[in-house]
N, C-alpha and C positions, 0 to 999 in steps of 0.2 A: 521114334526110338532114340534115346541118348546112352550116352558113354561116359563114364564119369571116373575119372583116376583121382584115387586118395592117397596121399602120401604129402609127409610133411618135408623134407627134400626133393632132387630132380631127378627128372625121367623121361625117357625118350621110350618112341615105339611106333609102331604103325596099326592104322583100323583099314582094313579091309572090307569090301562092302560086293560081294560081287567081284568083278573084278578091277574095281577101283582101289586101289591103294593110297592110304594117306598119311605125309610123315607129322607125328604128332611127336611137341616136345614143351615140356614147361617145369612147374612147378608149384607144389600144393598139390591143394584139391583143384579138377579141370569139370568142364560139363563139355560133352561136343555134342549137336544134334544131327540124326540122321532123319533125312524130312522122307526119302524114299527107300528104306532098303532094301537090299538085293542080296539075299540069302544066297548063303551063307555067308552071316556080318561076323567078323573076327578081330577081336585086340587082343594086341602084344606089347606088353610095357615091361622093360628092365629099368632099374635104380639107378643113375649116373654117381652112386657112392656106396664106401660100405655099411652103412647103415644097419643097424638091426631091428630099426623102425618098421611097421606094416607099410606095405603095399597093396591095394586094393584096386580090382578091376570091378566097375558092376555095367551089367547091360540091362536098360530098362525099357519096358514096353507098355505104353501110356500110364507110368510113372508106379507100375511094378517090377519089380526084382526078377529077373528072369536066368539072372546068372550071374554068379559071383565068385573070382577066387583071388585069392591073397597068398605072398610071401614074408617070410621074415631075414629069410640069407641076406647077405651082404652082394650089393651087385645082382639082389635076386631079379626074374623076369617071371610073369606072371601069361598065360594067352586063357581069354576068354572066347569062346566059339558058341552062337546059336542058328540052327539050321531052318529055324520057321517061326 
């Protein structure tokens, strides 16, 4: 499974995996790999500006689309949740 945050500014958030929680923080586009997950995997990413630029979460599962959502608010936060 990976994680992939789009956004041409920064952003902070956490992926939750089970009950592992992890603080995720950068800038751009990111990839994270999840080599085991543990349902229900969850990302939460807010904008560290006001930007009116997208934000974009996607969760993929052997390099399909399985869940995507996006902001365009300023300071917007975005949670993507998949349960299996």
């Amino acid at each position: 499974m990976q994680i992939v945050i789009d956004y041409s500014g920064t952003w902070q958030g956490t992926i939750t995996n089970g009950s592992n929680i992890r603080t995720i923080d950068g800038a751009g586009t990111a990839t994270f790999d999840i080599s085991s997950p543990v349902f229900p995997v969850s990302v939460n990413v807010q904008k560290k500006d006001e930007s009116g630029q997208m934000l974009t979460v996607k969760i993929l599962q052997k390099g399909v689309i399985i869940k995507t959502e996006s902001t365009l608010a300023a300071n917007g936060a975005v949670t993507a949740t998949v349960s299996a």
